[in-house]
PATORMAR-969454 format. One record per residue (C-alpha): residue in one letter; x, y, z. Coordinates in steps of 0.1 Angstrom, whole numbers. Each point is the difference from the previous one (the first is absolute). Layout:
A	X	Y	Z
...
//
This chain:
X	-611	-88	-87
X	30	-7	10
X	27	15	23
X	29	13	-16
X	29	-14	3
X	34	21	6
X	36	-13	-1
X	21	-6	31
X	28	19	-4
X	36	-7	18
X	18	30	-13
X	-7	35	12
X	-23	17	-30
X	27	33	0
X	17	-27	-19
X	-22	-6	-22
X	-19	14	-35
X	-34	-22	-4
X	-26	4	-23
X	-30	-2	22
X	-38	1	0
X	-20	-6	27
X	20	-25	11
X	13	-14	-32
X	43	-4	1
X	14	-5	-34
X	29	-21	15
X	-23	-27	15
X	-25	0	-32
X	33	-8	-21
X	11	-23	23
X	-28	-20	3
X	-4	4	-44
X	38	-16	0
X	-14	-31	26
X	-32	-4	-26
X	24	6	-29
X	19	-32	14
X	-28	-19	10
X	-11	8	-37
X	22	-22	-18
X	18	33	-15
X	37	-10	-4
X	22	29	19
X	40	-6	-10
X	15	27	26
X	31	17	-15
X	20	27	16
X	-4	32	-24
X	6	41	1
X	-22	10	25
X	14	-23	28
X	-27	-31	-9
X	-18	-8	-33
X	-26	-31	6
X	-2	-8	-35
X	-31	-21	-12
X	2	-25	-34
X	-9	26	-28
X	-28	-21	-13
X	-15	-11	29
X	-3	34	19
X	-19	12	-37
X	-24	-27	1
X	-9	7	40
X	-4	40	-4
X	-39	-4	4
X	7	-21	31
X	26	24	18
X	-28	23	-8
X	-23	-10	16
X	14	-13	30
X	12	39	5
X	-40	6	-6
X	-11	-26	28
X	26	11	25
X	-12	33	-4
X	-36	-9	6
X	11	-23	30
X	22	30	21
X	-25	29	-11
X	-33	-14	-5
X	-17	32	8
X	22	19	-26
X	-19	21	-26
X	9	-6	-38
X	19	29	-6
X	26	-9	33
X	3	-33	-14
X	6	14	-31
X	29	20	18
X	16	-30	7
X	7	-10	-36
X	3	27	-11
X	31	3	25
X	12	-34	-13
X	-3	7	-30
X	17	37	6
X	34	-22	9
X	-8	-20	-30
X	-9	-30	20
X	-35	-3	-24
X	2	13	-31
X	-31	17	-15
X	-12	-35	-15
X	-1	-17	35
X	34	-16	-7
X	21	-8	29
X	39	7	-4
X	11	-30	26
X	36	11	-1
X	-10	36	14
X	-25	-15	23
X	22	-22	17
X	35	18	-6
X	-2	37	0
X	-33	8	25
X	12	-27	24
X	17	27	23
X	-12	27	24
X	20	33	13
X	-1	34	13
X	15	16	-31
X	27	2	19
X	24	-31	-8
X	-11	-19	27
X	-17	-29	-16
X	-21	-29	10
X	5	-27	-25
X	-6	-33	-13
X	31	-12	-4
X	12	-36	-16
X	21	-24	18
X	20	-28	-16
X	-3	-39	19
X	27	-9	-10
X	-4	-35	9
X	-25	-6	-23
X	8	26	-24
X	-35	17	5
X	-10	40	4
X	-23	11	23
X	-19	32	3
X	4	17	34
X	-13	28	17
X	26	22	14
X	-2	33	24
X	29	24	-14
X	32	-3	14
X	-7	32	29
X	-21	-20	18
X	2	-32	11
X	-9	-29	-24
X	-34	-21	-2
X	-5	-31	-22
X	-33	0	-7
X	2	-33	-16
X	4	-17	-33
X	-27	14	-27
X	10	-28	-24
X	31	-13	-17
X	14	-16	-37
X	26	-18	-13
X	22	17	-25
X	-2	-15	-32
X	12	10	-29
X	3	39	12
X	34	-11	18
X	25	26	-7
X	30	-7	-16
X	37	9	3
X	0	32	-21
X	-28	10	24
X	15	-5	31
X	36	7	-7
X	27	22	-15
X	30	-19	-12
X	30	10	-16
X	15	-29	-25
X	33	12	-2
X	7	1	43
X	-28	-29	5
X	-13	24	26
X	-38	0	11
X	-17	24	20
X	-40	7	5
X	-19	24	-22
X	-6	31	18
X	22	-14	32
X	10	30	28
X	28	16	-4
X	17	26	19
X	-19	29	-25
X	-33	-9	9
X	-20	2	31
X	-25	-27	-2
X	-3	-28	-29
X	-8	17	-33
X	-15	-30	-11
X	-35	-5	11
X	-6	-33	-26
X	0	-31	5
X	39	-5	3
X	3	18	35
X	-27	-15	17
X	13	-38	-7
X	6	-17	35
X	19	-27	-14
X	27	7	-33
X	22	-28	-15
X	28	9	-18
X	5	-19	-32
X	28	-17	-6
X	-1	15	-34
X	-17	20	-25
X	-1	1	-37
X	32	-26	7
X	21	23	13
X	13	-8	37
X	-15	20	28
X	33	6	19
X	-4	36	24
X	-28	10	21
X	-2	36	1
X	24	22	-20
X	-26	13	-29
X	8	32	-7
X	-19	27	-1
X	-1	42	-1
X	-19	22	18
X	-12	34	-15
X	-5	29	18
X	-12	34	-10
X	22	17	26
X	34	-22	1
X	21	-25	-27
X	-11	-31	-8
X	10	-22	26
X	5	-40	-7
X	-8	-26	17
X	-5	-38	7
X	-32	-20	10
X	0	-33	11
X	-32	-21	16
X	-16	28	28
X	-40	-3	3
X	-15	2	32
X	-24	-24	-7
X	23	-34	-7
X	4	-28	24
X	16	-28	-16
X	28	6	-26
X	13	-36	-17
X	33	5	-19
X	16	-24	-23
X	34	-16	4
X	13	18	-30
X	1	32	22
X	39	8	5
X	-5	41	18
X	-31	15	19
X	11	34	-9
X	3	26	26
X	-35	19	10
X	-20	-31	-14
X	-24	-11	21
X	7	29	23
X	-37	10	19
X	-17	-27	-10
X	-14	4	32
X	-26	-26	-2
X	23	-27	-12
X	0	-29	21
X	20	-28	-20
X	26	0	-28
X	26	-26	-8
X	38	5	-10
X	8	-27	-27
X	32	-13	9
X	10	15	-36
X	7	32	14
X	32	16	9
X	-4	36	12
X	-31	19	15
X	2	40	-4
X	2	26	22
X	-36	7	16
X	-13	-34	-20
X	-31	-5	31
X	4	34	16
X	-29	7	24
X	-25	-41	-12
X	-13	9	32
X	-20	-31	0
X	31	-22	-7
X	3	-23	25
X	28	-23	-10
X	25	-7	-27
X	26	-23	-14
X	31	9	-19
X	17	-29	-20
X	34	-10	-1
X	3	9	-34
X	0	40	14
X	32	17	5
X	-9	36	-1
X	-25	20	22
X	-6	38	-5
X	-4	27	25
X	-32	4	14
X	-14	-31	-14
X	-27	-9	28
X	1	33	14
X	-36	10	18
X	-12	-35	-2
X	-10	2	34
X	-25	-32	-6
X	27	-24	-6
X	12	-22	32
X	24	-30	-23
X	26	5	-22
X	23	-30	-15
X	32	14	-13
X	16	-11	-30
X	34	-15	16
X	19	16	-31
X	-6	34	7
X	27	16	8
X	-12	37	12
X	-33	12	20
X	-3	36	-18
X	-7	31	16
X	-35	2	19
X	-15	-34	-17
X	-18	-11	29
X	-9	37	16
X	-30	5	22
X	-9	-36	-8
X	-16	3	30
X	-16	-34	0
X	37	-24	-1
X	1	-18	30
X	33	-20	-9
X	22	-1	-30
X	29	-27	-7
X	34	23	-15
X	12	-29	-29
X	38	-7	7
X	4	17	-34
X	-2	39	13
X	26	19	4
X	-10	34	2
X	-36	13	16
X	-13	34	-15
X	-6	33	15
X	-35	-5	17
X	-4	-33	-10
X	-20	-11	26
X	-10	35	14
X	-38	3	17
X	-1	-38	5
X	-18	1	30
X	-13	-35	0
X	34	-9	-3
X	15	-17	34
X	31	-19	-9
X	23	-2	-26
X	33	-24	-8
X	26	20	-24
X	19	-25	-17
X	39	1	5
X	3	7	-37
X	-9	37	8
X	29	22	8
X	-23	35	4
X	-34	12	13
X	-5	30	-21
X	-19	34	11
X	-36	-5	12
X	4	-34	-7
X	-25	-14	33
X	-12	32	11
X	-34	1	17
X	2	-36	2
X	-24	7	34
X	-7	-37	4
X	33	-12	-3
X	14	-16	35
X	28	-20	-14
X	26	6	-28
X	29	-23	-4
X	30	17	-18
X	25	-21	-12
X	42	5	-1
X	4	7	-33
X	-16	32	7
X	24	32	-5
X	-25	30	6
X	-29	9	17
X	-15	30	-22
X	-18	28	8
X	-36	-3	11
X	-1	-37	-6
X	-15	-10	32
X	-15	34	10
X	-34	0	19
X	3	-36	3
X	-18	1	34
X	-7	-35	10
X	35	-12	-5
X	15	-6	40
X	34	-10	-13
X	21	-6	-25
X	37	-16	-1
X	28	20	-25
X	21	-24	-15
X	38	9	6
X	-4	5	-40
X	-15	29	-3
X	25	30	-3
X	-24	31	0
X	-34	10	17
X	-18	28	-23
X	-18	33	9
X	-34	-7	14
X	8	-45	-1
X	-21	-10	28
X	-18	36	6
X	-31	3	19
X	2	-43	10
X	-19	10	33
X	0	-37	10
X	36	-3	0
X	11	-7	32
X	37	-7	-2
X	30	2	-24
X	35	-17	-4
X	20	16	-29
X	30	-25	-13
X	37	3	4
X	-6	2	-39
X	-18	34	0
X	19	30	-11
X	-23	29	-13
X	-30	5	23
X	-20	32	-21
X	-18	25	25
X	-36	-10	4
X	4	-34	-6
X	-18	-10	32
X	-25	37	3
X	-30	-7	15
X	9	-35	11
X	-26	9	33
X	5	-34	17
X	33	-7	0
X	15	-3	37
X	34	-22	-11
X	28	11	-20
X	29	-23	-6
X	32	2	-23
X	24	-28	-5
X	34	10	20
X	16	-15	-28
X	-13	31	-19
X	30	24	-14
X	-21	27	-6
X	-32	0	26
X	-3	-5	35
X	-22	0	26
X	20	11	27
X	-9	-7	38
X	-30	-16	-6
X	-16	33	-14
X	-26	-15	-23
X	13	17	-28
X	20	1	-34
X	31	21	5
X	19	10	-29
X	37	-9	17
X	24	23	-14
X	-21	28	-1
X	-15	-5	37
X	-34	6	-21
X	-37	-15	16
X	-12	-16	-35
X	-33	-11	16
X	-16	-2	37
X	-33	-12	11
X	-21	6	32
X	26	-22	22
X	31	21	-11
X	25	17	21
X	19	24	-16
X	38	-7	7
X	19	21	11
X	28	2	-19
X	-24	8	-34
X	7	32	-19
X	-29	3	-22
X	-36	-17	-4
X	-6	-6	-42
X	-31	5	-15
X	-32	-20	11
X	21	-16	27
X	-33	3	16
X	-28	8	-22
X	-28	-13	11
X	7	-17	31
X	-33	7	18
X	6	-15	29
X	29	20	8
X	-6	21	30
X	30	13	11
X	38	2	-13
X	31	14	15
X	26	12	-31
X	35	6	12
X	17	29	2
X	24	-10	-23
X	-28	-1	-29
X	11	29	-25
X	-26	-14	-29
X	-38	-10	-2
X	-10	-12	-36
X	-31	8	-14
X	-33	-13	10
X	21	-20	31
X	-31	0	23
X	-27	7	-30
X	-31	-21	13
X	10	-3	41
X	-34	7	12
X	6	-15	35
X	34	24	5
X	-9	26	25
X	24	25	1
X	39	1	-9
X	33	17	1
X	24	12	-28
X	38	-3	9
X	17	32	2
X	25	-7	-31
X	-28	-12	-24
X	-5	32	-25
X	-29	-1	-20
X	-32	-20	-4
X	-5	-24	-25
X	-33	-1	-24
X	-27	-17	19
X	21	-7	34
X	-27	-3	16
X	-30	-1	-22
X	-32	-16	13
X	11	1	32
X	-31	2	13
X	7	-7	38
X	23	23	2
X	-5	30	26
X	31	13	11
X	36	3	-25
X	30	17	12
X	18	17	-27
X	37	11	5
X	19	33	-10
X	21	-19	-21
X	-29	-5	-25
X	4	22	-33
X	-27	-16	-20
X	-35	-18	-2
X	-8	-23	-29
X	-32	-4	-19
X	-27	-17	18
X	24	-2	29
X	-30	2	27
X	-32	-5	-20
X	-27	-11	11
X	13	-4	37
X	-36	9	12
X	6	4	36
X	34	16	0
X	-17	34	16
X	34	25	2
X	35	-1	-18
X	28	21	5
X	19	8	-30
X	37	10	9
X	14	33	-12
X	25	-14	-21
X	-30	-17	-21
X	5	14	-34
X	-22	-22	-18
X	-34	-17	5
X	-10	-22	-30
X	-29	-8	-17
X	-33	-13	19
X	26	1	31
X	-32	2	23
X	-29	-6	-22
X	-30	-13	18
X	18	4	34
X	-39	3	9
X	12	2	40
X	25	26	-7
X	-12	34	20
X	35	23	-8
X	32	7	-17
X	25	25	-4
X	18	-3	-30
X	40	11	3
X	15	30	-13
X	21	-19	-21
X	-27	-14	-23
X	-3	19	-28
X	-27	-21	-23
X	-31	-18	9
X	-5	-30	-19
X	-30	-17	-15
X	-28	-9	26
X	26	4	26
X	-26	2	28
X	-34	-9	-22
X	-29	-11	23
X	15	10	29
X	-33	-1	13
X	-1	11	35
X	34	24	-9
X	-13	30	25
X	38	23	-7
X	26	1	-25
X	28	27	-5
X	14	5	-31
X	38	21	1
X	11	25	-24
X	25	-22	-10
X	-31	-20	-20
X	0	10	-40
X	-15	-27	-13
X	-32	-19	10
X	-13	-28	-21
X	-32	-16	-12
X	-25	-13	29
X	26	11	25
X	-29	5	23
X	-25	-16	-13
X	-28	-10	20
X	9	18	32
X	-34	8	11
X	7	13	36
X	28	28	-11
X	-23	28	6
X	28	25	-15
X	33	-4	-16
X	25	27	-7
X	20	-2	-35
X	33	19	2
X	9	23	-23
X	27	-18	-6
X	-22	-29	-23
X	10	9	-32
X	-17	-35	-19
X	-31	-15	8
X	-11	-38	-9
X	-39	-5	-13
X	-27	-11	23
X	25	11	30
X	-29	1	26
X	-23	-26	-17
X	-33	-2	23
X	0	27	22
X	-31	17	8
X	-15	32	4
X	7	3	39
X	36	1	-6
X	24	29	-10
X	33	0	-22
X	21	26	14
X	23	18	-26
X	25	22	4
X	5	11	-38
X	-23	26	-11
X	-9	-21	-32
X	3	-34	-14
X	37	3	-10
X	13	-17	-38
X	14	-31	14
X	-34	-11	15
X	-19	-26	-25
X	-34	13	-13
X	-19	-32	22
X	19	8	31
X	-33	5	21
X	-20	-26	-25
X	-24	-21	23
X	5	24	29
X	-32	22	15
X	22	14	31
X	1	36	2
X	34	22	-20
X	11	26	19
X	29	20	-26
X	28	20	19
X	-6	-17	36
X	27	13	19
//
């Protein structure tokens, strides 16, 4: 007798449904049926039908080899199970023939051998699969075993492979087309309304799709732009446009009587790895090759003039671009996160570069703007992290917000004595920025403009500058007439002569460790040292009356602040997060402390708040973890929500009688070794119905 054989398996069997007798796999005695089908002589024409593959056999020949499909299913049974009684092996056809594989006359459906039985699953949508692959070089299909797309893919190897003959679909099968507009698109293409590719057929699994020229005689002018409307049970009817989207094409061949790719048209073809632009097109769409990952590189034709927004947006395969030198405009975000651009040549024919246009180019490392652009617009080469050198020509007039923000690798750049205006936020967070010269041209320098510039130790302005200085060799911009510091870095000293600091003069300069601010200083703008993590300790001028919103925010060095009488009010977020700022005195003329004023002060040990205060705002002190004492006045009638949320180590507060409105969630996380002290006898109107929600600490009512 024999030993019985068993199937090697790659794939763990939780992944996997067999039908199995002592050893007998239905996948491998189908497989090996389809090898002695081929070797046969039985003619299999593969075709892509409803269930994902459909290996077809010639009508007539598969009727006239029933009785030998039969019987090789009868030999392989007897070679795997020899020992198998009659009525098991009976089991087996009688399964076959259960997913009408056999009929009861012994007659083999082919098409439901091959096609519907060749897959394997867990019931569960993750499918094992023979799948079929198009060579396109020799216009042949092959039948491929696949693992599902959760775990990582095995070819197992070609089972056997057919010319198509006359089974070549046509037009009408592969396309929509619309006479009237000359627009194409492909039957049952993505679209924003549906979350995978209805179509299942043979249309969306083509790797290769060429676009006729014409059909029926009419033109084929558009890709994309079929319209179509989307039904829902719960909301209107929402229309719609499809264009060429299957994740399954490679190679898309478009005839020179294209004039528009229409907007969204091949966007996620993620698999597509070449297309061609006839040079009979004039405008590409907004989104046209949004997120053809696999796109590697493209080339526009003269004969375009117009470019969309977005239009390679996410591509973040492609590395070379050839730019029609008639375009005129580079849209809003048309090259973002295209990741993979290493270098791109601006035609002489731009004159304006869009909002994020080449934002999250990281291969990106330089970049020549042509002098035919007058503006950089918002965004425009933000998180460029690769970019080291940028040249930016005269006829520039603006630098716009954001549009060089967390460009980190760039060590310098040169202003032309163009440019007019520096935006909000221009070159924020360019840690690798080591010095700046701002033009006698310069006349409107926006706050935070240089935030978070880490690395910058030189500051320069042009003496020929009306407006800004930089007085004494302060490495600084100073706002003339005003006596203003604009900006500062590590290397500043604060002149004397300066009245008040604007905002994010010195947001995040971590490597500023110490500053001296005049006496003179009567303002401090908001968020001014927001970031110094390296500054130690500081002291407030005496005629300097209230703290700005985040002053001194993520301050996490500091340990010692000296705060004068003179102060009236603290800002929002004014000392957040300054983790090792252990004690603060609040001065009696104090008569209000913002929002999140000393949230996650997590060093903070103690704090008496002034008589003068008469609210507690929103998470004023929240996670004031190692907070051991507070005092709350009488003067106190409103506290807020999370005011002390996440104070842990209070082992008591007292509420005064005075609180006549209470937040929700005011004490958010304290436990049941702690005590909330109040001096009403019971929970008074004003007080919200959660004020205690998430809090186990002990109530004591009419704590006096």
């Amino acid at each position: 007798m024999k030993e019985k054989r068993k199937q090697t398996e790659s794939y763990e069997t939780s992944h996997t449904v067999r039908f199995e007798k002592k050893g007998i796999t239905l996948i491998a005695l189908v497989v090996t049926i389809v090898i002695l089908l081929i070797l046969a002589g039985v003619s299999l024409n593969l075709a892509l039908g409803s269930n994902g593959i459909v290996m077809k056999a010639s009508e007539a020949k598969a009727e006239t080899n029933h009785s030998l499909v039969y019987e090789t299913i009868q030999m392989k049974s007897d070679e795997y199970s020899m020992n198998l009684e009659n009525e098991e092996k009976g089991n087996l056809l009688a399964y076959l023939q259960w997913n009408q594989i056999i009929n009861d006359n012994n007659e083999v459906n082919v098409e439901a051998l091959i096609g519907k039985k060749l897959s394997t699953g867990n019931g569960r949508g993750n499918r094992d699969v023979y799948v079929v692959e198009e060579n396109t070089d020799d216009n042949t299909y092959e039948l491929v075993y696949k693992k599902h797309e959760n775990i990582a893919g095995r070819n197992l190897g070609v089972i056997g492979y057919e010319k198509i003959g006359n089974d070549d679909p046509s037009d009408s099968d592969i396309f929509d087309f619309d006479p009237i507009t000359g627009s194409i698109a492909l039957k049952n293409a993505q679209s924003y309304y549906t979350d995978h590719y209805t179509g299942d057929g043979q249309v969306t699994r083509l790797k290769k799709i060429v676009v006729p020229a014409e059909i029926d005689g009419v033109k084929v002018t558009k890709i994309g732009g079929i319209k179509k409307v989307h039904h829902s049970e719960y909301d209107a009817d929402q229309s719609y446009t499809i264009g060429l989207c299957s994740p399954y094409v490679e190679k898309i061949v478009l005839p020179n009587t294209i004039i528009s790719i229409e907007s969204s048209a091949f966007s996620r073809c993620v698999n597509l790895k070449k297309v061609n632009i006839p040079d009979s097109v004039t405008s590409i769409g907004n989104s046209a090759f949004g997120e053809c990952t696999s796109l590697a590189s493209i080339t526009i034709p003269d004969s375009v003039t117009d470019m969309g927004n977005g239009t390679f947006c996410g591509c973040t395969g492609l590395k070379n671009i050839s730019i029609s030198n008639r375009v005129t405009s580079i849209g809003d975000y048309i090259f973002e996160d295209c990741t993979g651009l290493t270098s791109i040549t601006i035609p002489n024919s731009v004159t304006s570069l869009g909002w994020s246009a080449f934002d999250g180019c990281t291969g990106l490392t330089s970049i020549t703007i042509p002098n035919s652009v007058t503006n950089l617009k918002w965004y425009v080469f933000q998180n460029c992290t690769g970019l080291t050198s940028i040249t930016i020509p005269n006829s520039i007039k603006s630098i716009s917000n954001a549009a060089f923000r967390r460009c980190t690798g760039l060590t310098n750049i040169t202003i032309p004595n163009s440019v007019t205006s520096i935006d909000d936020l221009a070159f924020c967070e360019c840690t690798g920025l080591t010095n700046i010269t701002i033009p006698s041209s310069v006349t409107d320098i926006s706050y935070s403009s240089f935030s978070g510039c880490s690395g910058l130790t030189s500051i320069m302005v042009d003496e020929k500058n009306t407006i800004y200085d930089s007085r004494d060799n302060c490495n600084a911009i100073i706002r003339k007439n005003e006596n203003e510091l604009v900006v500062g870095c590590k290397n500043t000293k604060i002149p004397n002569n300066i009245t008040s600091i604007g905002s994010s003069a010195f947001s995040g300069c971590t490597g500023l460790t110490s500053v001296v601010i005049p006496d003179g200083v009567t303002q401090i703008g908001n968020s001014a040292f927001s970031g110094c993590t390296g500054l130690t300790s500081i002291t407030i001028p005496e005629k300097v009356a209230s703290i700005e919103n985040s002053t001194f925010y993520k301050c996490t060095g500091l340990t010692n602040i000296t705060i004068p009488n003179s102060i009236k009010s603290i800002g929002n977020f004014a000392f957040s997060e300054c983790t090792k700022l252990a004690s603060v005195v609040i001065p009696d003329g104090v008569t209000k402390i913002g929002s999140s004023a000393f949230s996650e002060c997590t060093g903070l040990t103690s704090i008496t708040i002034p008589e003068k205060v008469t609210s507690i705002e929103s998470s004023t002190f929240e996670d004031c973890t190692e907070l051991t004492s507070i005092t709350i006045p009488s003067s106190v009638t409103n506290i807020n929500n999370f005011a002390f949320g996440g104070c842990t180590n209070l082992t008591n507060i007292v509420i005064p009688v005075s609180v006549k409105n209470m937040g929700y969630s005011i004490f958010l996380n304290w436990t049941s070794n702690q005590t909330i002290n109040c001096e009403t006898n019971e929970k008074p109107d004003g007080w919200n119905k959660s004020w205690n929600y998430g809090c186990n600490a002990k109530i004591k009512w009419n704590a006096k």
